[in-house]
C-alpha positions as CSV (number, residue, x, y, z in Angstrom):
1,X,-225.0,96.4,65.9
2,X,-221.7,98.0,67.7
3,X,-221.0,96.4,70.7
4,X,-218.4,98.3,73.2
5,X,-215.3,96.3,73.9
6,X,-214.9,93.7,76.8
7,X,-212.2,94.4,79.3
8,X,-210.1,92.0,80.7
9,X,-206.9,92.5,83.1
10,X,-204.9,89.5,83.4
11,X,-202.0,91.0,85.5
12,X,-199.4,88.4,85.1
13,X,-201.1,85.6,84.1
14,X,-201.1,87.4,80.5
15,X,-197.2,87.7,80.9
16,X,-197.2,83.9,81.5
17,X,-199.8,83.0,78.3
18,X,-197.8,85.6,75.9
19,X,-194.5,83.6,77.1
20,X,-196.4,80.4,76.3
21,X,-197.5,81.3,72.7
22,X,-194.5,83.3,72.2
23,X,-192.3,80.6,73.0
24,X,-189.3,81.1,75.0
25,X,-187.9,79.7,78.7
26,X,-190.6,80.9,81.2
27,X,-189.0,81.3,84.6
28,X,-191.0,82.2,87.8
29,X,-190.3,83.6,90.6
30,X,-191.4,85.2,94.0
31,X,-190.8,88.9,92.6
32,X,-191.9,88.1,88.8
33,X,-195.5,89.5,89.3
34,X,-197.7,90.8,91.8
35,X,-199.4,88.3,94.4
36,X,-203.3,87.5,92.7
37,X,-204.7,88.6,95.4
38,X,-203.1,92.3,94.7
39,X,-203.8,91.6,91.1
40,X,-207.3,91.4,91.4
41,X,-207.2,94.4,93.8
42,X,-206.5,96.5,91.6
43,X,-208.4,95.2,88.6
44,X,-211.7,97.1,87.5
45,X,-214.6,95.4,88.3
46,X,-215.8,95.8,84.9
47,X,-216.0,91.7,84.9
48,X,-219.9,92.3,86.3
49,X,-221.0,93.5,82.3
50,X,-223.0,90.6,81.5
51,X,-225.3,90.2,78.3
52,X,-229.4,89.5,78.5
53,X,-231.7,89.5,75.3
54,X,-233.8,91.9,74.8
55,X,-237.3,89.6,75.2
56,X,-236.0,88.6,78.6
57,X,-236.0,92.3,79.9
58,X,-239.2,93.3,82.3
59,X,-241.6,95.0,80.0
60,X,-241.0,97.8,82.0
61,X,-237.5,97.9,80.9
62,X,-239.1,97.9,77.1
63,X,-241.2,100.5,78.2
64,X,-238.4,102.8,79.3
65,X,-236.5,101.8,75.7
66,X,-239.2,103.0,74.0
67,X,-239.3,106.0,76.0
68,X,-235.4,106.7,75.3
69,X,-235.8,106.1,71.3
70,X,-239.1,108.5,71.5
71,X,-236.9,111.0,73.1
72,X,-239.7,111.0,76.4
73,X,-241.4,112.6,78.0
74,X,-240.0,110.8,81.2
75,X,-241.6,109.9,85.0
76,X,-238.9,111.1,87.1
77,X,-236.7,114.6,86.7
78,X,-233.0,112.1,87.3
79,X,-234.3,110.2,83.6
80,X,-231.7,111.2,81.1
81,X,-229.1,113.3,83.6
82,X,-225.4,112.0,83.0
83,X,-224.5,108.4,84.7
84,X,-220.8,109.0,86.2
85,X,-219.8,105.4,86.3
86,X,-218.3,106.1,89.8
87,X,-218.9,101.9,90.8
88,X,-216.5,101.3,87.7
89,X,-218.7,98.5,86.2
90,X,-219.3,100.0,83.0
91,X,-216.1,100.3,80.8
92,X,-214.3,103.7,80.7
93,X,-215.6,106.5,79.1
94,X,-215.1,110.7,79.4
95,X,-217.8,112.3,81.5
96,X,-221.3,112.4,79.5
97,X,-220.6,109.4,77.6
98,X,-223.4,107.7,79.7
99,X,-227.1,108.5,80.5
100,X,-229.6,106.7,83.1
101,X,-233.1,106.4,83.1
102,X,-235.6,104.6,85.5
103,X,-237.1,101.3,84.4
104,X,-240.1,101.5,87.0
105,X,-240.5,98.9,89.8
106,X,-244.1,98.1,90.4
107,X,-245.1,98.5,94.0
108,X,-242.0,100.8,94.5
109,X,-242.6,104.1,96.2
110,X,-239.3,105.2,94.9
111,X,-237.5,104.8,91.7
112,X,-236.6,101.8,92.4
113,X,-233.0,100.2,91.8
114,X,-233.6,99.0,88.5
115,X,-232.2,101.3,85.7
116,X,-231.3,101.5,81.8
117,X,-227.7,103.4,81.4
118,X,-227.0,104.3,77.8
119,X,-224.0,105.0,75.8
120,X,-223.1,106.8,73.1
121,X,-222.7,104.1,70.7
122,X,-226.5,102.8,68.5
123,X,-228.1,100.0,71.2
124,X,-225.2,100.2,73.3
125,X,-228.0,99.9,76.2
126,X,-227.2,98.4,79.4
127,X,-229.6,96.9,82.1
128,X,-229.8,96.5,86.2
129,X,-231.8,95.5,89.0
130,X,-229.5,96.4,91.2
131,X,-228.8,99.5,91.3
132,X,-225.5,99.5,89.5
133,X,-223.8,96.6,91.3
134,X,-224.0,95.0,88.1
135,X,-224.9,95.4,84.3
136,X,-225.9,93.3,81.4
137,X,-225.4,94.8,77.8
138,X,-229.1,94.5,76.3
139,X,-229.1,92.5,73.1
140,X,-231.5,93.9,70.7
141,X,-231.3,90.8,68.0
142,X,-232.5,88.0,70.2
């Protein structure tokens, strides 16, 4: 199983831990790095990509895996249209790397917030119940 890469931004606290492991006088001062508060700022929020095992998905969510692997048909005409990643959750990828599709909330009028996006990558599948605020990268082994 592939599994995309994590992303991490440090700002300067990676300056600091190269220094440390590095070796070499560490000096710090007020102009040295950005405040952490600007740091994290500017970081990606890609630190919401979590990780859930496939058996503790809704069965719905298996439901609309099984539909993605059987290639459909699917409920709603949005199932399979281009995810644009515009919340910046998911890592970075060119336009049409990701595709959503509905995992069906029972009792729900509407679609729902819950949703499987997919990547390009073999089981690089990704779950969320809310509506993109978040993901967890579905494992498939466990």
């Amino acid at each position: 199983m592939r599994i995309p890469p994590r992303i991490t931004t440090l700002g300067g606290a990676a300056a600091l831990l190269s220094a440390l492991f590095v070796g070499g006088p560490v000096t710090a001062t007020a102009s040295a790095a950005p405040p952490l508060a600007a740091t994290a700022a500017a970081a990606p929020t890609v630190a919401s990509v979590g990780s859930v095992c496939y058996s503790a998905l809704p069965s719905q969510a298996h439901d609309t895996l099984d539909l993605i692997e059987a290639g459909g048909p699917f409920p709603f005409d949005q199932d399979g249209t281009v995810f644009q990643n515009r919340e910046g959750v998911l890592p970075s990828q060119s336009s049409g790397y990701y595709h959503e599709y509905t995992v069906i909330t029972p009792g729900s009028d509407t679609r729902g917030a819950r949703r499987i996006v997919t990547g390009d990558k073999a089981q690089e599948d990704y779950y969320t119940a809310d509506h993109y605020e978040s993901f967890d990268l579905v494992d498939h082994g466990c």
